[in-house]
C-alpha positions in Angstrom: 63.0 -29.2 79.8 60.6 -30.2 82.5 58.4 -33.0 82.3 55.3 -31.3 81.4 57.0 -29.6 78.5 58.5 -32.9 77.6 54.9 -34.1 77.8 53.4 -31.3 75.8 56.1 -31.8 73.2 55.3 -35.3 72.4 51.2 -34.9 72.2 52.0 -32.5 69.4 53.7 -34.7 67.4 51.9 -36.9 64.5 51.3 -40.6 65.6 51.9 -43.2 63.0 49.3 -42.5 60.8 46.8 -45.1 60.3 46.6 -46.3 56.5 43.3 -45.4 55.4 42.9 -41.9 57.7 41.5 -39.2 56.3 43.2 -35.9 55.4 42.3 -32.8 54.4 43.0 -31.7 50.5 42.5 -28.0 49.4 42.1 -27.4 45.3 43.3 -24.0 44.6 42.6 -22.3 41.1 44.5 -20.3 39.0 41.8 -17.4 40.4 43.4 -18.4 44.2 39.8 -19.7 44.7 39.8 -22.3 47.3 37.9 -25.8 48.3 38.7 -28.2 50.9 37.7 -31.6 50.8 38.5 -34.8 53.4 39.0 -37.9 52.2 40.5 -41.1 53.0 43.9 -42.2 52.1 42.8 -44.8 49.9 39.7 -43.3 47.9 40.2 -42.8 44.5 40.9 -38.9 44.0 38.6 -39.3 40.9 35.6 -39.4 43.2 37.4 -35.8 44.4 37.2 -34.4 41.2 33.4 -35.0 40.5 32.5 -33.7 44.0 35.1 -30.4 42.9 33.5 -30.4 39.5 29.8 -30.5 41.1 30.7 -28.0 43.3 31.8 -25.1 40.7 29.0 -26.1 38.1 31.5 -27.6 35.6 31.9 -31.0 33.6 34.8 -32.9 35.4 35.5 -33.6 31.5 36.7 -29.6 31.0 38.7 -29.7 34.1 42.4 -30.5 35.1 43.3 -31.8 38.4 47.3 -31.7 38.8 49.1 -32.5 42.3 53.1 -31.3 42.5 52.7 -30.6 38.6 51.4 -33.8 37.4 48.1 -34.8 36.0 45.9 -36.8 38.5 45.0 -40.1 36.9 41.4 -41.8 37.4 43.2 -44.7 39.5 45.5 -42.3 41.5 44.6 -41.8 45.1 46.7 -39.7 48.1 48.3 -43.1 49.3 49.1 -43.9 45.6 50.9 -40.4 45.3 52.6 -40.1 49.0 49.9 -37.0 49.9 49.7 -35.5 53.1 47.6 -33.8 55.3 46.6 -30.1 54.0 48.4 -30.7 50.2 47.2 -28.7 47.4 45.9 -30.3 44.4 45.7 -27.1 41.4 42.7 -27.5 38.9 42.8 -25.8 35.6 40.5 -25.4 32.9 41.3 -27.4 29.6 42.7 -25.7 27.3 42.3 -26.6 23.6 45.2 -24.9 21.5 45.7 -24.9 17.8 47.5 -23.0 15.0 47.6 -19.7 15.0 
Protein backbone atom coordinates (compact mmCIF):
# COMPACT_ATOMS: atom_id res chain seq x y z
CA UNK A 1 0.00 0.00 0.00
CA UNK A 2 1.42 3.37 -0.81
CA UNK A 3 1.46 6.09 1.52
CA UNK A 4 -1.41 7.94 0.22
CA UNK A 5 -3.60 4.89 0.47
CA UNK A 6 -2.19 4.25 3.87
CA UNK A 7 -3.18 7.84 4.49
CA UNK A 8 -6.58 7.62 3.13
CA UNK A 9 -7.12 4.50 5.11
CA UNK A 10 -6.53 5.94 8.38
CA UNK A 11 -8.82 9.33 7.89
CA UNK A 12 -11.67 6.87 7.37
CA UNK A 13 -11.42 5.36 10.51
CA UNK A 14 -13.55 6.61 13.67
CA UNK A 15 -11.33 8.61 16.22
CA UNK A 16 -11.87 8.03 19.79
CA UNK A 17 -15.10 9.24 20.21
CA UNK A 18 -15.48 12.10 22.45
CA UNK A 19 -17.97 11.32 25.46
CA UNK A 20 -20.82 13.48 25.07
CA UNK A 21 -20.76 13.54 20.83
CA UNK A 22 -23.64 13.46 19.20
CA UNK A 23 -24.95 10.61 17.02
CA UNK A 24 -27.56 10.08 14.84
CA UNK A 25 -30.72 7.75 16.03
CA UNK A 26 -33.42 6.64 13.49
CA UNK A 27 -37.01 5.30 15.13
CA UNK A 28 -38.45 2.94 12.79
CA UNK A 29 -42.17 1.80 13.13
CA UNK A 30 -43.76 -1.32 12.69
CA UNK A 31 -45.27 0.69 9.35
CA UNK A 32 -41.14 1.03 8.25
CA UNK A 33 -41.87 4.73 8.79
CA UNK A 34 -38.82 6.47 9.63
CA UNK A 35 -37.40 9.52 11.86
CA UNK A 36 -33.95 10.60 12.57
CA UNK A 37 -33.01 12.46 15.37
CA UNK A 38 -29.27 13.70 16.84
CA UNK A 39 -28.50 13.77 20.10
CA UNK A 40 -25.84 13.73 22.49
CA UNK A 41 -24.44 10.71 24.12
CA UNK A 42 -25.53 11.78 27.47
CA UNK A 43 -29.12 13.24 26.98
CA UNK A 44 -31.69 11.45 28.38
CA UNK A 45 -33.54 9.43 25.45
CA UNK A 46 -36.80 10.44 27.23
CA UNK A 47 -36.38 13.98 25.83
CA UNK A 48 -36.17 11.70 22.32
CA UNK A 49 -39.36 10.33 22.87
CA UNK A 50 -41.40 13.61 23.40
CA UNK A 51 -39.75 15.25 20.46
CA UNK A 52 -40.76 11.56 18.40
CA UNK A 53 -44.14 11.73 20.05
CA UNK A 54 -44.68 15.55 19.03
CA UNK A 55 -43.60 14.82 15.79
CA UNK A 56 -46.33 12.02 14.87
CA UNK A 57 -49.26 13.79 16.86
CA UNK A 58 -49.33 11.22 19.64
CA UNK A 59 -49.20 11.15 23.64
CA UNK A 60 -45.62 9.86 24.50
CA UNK A 61 -47.91 8.04 27.18
CA UNK A 62 -49.46 5.54 24.19
CA UNK A 63 -46.14 4.93 22.80
CA UNK A 64 -43.26 2.30 23.20
CA UNK A 65 -39.80 3.13 22.66
CA UNK A 66 -37.65 -0.33 22.65
CA UNK A 67 -33.76 -0.35 21.65
CA UNK A 68 -32.25 -4.14 20.76
CA UNK A 69 -35.75 -5.51 22.25
CA UNK A 70 -35.79 -3.77 25.50
CA UNK A 71 -37.98 -1.05 26.84
CA UNK A 72 -36.29 2.38 26.98
CA UNK A 73 -36.48 3.67 30.49
CA UNK A 74 -37.04 7.50 31.44
CA UNK A 75 -33.25 7.61 32.92
CA UNK A 76 -31.74 5.62 29.98
CA UNK A 77 -29.68 7.47 27.58
CA UNK A 78 -27.30 6.11 24.34
CA UNK A 79 -24.14 6.17 26.80
CA UNK A 80 -26.22 4.38 29.43
CA UNK A 81 -27.16 1.61 26.78
CA UNK A 82 -23.68 1.37 24.67
CA UNK A 83 -25.59 3.11 21.39
CA UNK A 84 -23.87 4.00 18.46
CA UNK A 85 -23.91 6.06 15.66
CA UNK A 86 -26.98 5.35 13.17
CA UNK A 87 -28.79 2.61 15.84
CA UNK A 88 -32.40 2.01 15.52
CA UNK A 89 -34.61 2.51 18.42
CA UNK A 90 -38.40 0.64 17.26
CA UNK A 91 -41.57 2.53 18.67
CA UNK A 92 -44.81 0.71 18.99
CA UNK A 93 -48.13 1.57 19.92
CA UNK A 94 -49.33 0.34 23.47
CA UNK A 95 -51.25 -2.27 23.40
CA UNK A 96 -53.91 -2.96 26.07
CA UNK A 97 -54.85 -6.81 25.99
CA UNK A 98 -57.42 -8.58 28.00
CA UNK A 99 -59.53 -11.80 27.95
CA UNK A 100 -60.93 -12.85 25.22
Amino acid sequence: MSDAEQQRSQDVEPKAEDANAPINIKVTTQTGDEVFFKIKRNTKLSKLQGAYANKVGKDVSSIRFLYDGNRIQEEDTPASLDMEDNDTIDVMVEQVGGLA
